[in-house]
C-alpha positions as CSV (number, residue, x, y, z in Angstrom):
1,X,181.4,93.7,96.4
2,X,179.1,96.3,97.7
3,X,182.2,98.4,99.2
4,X,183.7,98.3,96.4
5,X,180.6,99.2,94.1
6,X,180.3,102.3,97.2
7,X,183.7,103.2,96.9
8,X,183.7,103.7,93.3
9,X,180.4,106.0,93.0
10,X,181.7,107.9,95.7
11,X,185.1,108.5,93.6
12,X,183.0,109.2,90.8
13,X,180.6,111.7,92.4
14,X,183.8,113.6,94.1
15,X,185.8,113.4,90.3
16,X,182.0,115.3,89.3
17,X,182.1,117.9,91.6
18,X,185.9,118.9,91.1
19,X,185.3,119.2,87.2
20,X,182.1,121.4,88.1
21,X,183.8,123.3,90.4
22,X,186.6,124.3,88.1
23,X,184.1,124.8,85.1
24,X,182.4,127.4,87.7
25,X,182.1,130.9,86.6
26,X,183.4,133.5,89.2
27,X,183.6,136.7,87.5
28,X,182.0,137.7,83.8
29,X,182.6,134.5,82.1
30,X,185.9,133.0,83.7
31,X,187.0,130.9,86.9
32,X,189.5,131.9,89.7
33,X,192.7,130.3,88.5
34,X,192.3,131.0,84.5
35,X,195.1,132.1,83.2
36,X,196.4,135.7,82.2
37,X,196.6,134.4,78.4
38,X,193.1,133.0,78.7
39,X,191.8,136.1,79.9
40,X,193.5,138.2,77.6
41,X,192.8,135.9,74.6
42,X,188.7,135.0,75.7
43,X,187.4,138.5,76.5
44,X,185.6,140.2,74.1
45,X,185.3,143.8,75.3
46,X,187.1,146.5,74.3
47,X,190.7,146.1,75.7
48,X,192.3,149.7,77.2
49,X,195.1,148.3,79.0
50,X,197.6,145.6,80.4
51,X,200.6,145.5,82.9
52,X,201.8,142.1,81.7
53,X,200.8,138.9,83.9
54,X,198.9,141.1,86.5
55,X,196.4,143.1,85.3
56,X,194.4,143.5,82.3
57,X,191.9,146.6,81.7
58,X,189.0,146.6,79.7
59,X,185.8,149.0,79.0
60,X,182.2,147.7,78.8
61,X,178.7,148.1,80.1
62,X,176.8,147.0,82.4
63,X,173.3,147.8,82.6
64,X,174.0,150.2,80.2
65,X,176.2,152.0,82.6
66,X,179.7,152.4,81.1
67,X,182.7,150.5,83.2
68,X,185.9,149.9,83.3
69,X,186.2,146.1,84.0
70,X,189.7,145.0,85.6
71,X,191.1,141.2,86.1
72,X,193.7,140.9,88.4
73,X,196.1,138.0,88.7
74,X,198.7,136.3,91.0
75,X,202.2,135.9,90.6
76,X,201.8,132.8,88.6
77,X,199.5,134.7,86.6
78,X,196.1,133.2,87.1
79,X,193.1,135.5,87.9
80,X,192.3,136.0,91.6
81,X,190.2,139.1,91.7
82,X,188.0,141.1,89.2
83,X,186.3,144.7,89.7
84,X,184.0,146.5,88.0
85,X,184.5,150.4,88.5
86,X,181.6,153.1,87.4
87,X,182.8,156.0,85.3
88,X,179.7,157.9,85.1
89,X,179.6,161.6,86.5
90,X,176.6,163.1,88.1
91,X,176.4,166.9,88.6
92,X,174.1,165.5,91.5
93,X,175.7,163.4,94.2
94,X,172.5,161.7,94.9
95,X,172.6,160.1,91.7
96,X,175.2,157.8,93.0
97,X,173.2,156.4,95.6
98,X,170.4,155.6,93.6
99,X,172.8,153.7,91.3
100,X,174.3,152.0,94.0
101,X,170.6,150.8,95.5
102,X,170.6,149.5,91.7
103,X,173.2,147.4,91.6
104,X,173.2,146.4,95.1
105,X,169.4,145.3,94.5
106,X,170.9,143.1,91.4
107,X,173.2,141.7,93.2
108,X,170.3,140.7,96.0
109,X,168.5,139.1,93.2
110,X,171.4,136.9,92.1
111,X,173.4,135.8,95.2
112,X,170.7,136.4,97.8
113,X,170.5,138.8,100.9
114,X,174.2,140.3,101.7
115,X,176.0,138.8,104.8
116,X,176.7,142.5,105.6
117,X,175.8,146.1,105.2
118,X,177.5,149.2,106.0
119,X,177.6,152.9,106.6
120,X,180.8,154.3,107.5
121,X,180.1,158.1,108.8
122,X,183.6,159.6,109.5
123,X,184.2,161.5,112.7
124,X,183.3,164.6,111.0
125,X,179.9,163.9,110.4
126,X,177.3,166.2,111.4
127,X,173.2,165.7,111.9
128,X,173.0,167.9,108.5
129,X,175.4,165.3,107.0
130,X,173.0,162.3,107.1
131,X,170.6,164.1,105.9
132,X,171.9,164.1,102.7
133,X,173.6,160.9,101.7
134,X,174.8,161.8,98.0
135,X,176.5,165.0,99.6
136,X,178.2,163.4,102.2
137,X,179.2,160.5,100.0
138,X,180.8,163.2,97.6
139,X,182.4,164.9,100.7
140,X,184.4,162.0,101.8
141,X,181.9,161.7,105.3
142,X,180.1,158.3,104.0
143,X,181.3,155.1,102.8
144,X,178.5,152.5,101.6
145,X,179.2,148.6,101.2
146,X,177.5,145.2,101.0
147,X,179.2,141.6,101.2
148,X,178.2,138.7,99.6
149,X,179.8,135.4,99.7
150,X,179.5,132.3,98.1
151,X,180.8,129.2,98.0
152,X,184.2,130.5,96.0
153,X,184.1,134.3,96.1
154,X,183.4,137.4,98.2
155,X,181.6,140.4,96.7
156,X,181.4,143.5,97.4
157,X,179.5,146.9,96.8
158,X,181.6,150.2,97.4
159,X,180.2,153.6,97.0
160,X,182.9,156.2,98.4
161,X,184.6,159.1,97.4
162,X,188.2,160.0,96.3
163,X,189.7,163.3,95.1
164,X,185.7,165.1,96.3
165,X,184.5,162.6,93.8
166,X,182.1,159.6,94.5
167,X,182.9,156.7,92.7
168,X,181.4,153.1,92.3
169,X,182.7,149.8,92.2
170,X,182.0,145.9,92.7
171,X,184.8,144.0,93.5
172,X,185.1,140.4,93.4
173,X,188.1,138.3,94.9
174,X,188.1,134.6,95.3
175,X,187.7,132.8,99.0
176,X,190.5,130.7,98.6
177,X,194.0,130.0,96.9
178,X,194.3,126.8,96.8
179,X,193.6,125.9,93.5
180,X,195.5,128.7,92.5
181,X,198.3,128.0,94.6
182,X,201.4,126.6,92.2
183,X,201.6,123.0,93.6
184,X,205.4,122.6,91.9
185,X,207.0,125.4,93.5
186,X,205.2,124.2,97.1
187,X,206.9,120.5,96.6
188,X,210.1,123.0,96.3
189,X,209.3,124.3,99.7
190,X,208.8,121.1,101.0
191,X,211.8,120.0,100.6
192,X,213.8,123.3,102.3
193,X,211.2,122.8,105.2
């Protein structure tokens, strides 16, 4: 009798934790594995673009910094990744590393130190270079990142440049795919294996 009565509130503490994990929030106010339609239908910022069942665009703010907010999904359409890309200019490069020291220090707050940080000089780089961060940043001879991870995603801080301009974005992307793999088409596999 006591087996049993162990066995069945360990089967209902693991049914608990798979409903809260899939009730999780990974990026803005969905979970890895909702669905392109859910997305599409649930977000309520101001939609710019779509490329049907892979990527929807929107605009926003954050911090009252204006972003384009992107969801990308799978080939069975359910969201794996989501980035958040900065479209403010600054006449001053330096500007973007104080934003990025910003956001990086937000995202400190809510997940924690990051597992790693990184300055990426290229082979170019002179002393005068690291000097100045913002200029070098703008000149394509620094890349800046930080990596978080959680229990279901990795995160990440990029400030870079591309076309001589610097441009921010945080990217998230899910750990694993296995609740996102499609479990139908695997049993198909299975079968040719």
């Amino acid at each position: 009798m006591k087996k049993l009565l162990l066995v069945v509130i360990t089967l209902i503490t693991f049914g608990r934790l798979s409903i809260s994990q899939t009730t999780e929030k990974d990026f803005r106010d969905f979970s890895w594995g909702s669905t392109f339609d859910q997305v599409k239908n649930d977000e309520k910022s101001k939609f710019v673009s779509e490329n049907p069942n892979d990527l929807i665009t929107y605009e926003d703010h954050l911090a009252a910094y204006n972003v384009q907010v992107n969801y990308q999904f799978n080939e069975d359409s359910k969201l794996v990744s989501g980035t958040y890309f900065f479209t403010k200019k600054h006449l001053n490069p330096q500007l973007y590393i104080e934003d990025f020291k910003v956001f990086k220090n937000l995202l400190t707050t809510k997940y924690g130190d990051p597992s790693l940080n990184k300055e990426e000089w290229s082979a170019n780089t002179t002393p005068n270079d690291k000097e100045n961060y913002g200029q070098a940043i703008e000149d394509g001879n620094l890349s800046l990142y930080s990596v978080w991870v959680t229990k279901r995603s990795l995160i990440k801080i990029i400030l870079t440049s591309s076309n001589d301009r610097p441009f921010l974005q945080i990217h998230y992307t899910t750990k694993s795919l296995d609740e996102l793999e499609n479990k139908t088409e695997l049993m198909k596999a299975l079968k040719k294996l």
